[in-house]
C-alpha positions in Angstrom: 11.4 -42.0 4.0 11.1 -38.8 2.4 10.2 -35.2 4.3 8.2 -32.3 3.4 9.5 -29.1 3.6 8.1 -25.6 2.2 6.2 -27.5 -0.8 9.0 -29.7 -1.8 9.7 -33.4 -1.4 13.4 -33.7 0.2 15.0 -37.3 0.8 15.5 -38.0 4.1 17.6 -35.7 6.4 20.0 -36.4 9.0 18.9 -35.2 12.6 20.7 -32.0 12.7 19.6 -30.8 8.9 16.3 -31.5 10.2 16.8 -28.8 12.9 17.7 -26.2 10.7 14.7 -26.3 8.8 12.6 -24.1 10.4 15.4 -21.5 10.1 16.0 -22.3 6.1 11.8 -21.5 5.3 12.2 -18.3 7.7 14.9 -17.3 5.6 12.9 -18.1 2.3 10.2 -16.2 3.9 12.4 -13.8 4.6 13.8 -13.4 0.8 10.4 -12.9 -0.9 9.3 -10.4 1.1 12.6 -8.5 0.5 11.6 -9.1 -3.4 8.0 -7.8 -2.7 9.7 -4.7 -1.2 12.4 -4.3 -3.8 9.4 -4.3 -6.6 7.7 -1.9 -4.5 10.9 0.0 -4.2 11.7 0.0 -8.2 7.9 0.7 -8.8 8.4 4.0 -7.1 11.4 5.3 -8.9 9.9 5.4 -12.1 8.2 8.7 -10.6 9.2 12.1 -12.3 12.4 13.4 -10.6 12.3 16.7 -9.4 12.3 19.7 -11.8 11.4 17.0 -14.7 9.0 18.3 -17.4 5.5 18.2 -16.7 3.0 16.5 -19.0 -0.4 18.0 -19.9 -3.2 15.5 -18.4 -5.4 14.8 -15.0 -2.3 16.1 -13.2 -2.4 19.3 -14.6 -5.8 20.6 -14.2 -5.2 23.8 -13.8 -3.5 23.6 -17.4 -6.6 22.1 -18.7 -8.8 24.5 -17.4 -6.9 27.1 -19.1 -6.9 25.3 -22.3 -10.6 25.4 -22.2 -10.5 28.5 -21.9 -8.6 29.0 -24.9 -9.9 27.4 -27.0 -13.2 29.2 -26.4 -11.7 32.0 -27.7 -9.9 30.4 -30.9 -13.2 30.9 -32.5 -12.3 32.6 -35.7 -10.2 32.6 -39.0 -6.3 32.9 -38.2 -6.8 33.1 -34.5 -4.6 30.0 -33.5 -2.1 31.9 -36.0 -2.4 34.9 -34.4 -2.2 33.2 -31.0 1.5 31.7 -32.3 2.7 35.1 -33.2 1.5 36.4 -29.8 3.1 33.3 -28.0 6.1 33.5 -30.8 6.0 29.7 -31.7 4.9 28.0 -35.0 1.1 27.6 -35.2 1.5 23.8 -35.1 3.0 24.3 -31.3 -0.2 26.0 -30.8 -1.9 22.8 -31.9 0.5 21.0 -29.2 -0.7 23.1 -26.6 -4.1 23.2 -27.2 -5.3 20.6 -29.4 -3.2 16.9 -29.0 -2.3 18.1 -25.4 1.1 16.9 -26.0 3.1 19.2 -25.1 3.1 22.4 -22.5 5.0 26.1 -23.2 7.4 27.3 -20.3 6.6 29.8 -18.0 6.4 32.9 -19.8 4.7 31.5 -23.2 1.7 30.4 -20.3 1.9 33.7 -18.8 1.6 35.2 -22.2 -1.5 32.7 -23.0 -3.2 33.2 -19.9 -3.0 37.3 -20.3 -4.1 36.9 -23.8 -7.4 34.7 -22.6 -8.2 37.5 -20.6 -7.8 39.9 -23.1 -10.0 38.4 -25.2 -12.7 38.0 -23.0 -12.8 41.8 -22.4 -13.0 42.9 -26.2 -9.4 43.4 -26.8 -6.4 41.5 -28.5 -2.6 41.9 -27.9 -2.0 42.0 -31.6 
């Protein structure tokens, strides 16, 4: 006589095996949902840690927006050049920045952009 027992075919069991059973697919139970959880868990930890570099994309949008607004203003010849003197980076980091959105400057280069922006839009240039 054979027994049926979480989806497999077991030959038969003596009367106390039987009894433990129940308590063998509770702990089978039990064992997937810690793997659910401990997927979950790993899933979670590939997060950035705290202080990591941040990534231009949707969760920068206040980085877009002022990208946009840069590149309003690189309208004419030499600008972007201009621009890296200004920001004191080669003109292909300006490209980075602005263009590929692969990369982002530190504080003080985005301070130095954003000031910059706004000169521009009244009249003026820093250079």
């Amino acid at each position: 006589m054979m027994g049926k027992t979480s989806g497999t075919m077991i030959p038969s069991l003596p009367a106390r095996m039987k009894q433990v059973m129940p308590l063998v697919d509770l702990l089978i139970l039990a064992a997937e949902e810690s793997a659910k959880s401990a997927r979950a868990a790993y899933k979670e930890r590939k997060r950035p840690r705290r202080g990591a570099t941040v990534r231009p994309g949707p969760e920068t949008p206040l980085w877009n927006e002022l990208v946009v607004a840069a590149r309003e203003q690189l309208a004419g010849y030499g600008d972007k050049a201009r621009l890296a003197r200004i920001l004191g980076v080669p003109r292909q980091r300006v490209h980075q920045y602005l263009r590929a959105a692969s990369a982002c400057p530190d504080a003080e280069r985005t301070l130095l952009l954003l000031a910059w922006v706004q000169a521009r839009r009244s009249g003026r240039d820093l250079l």
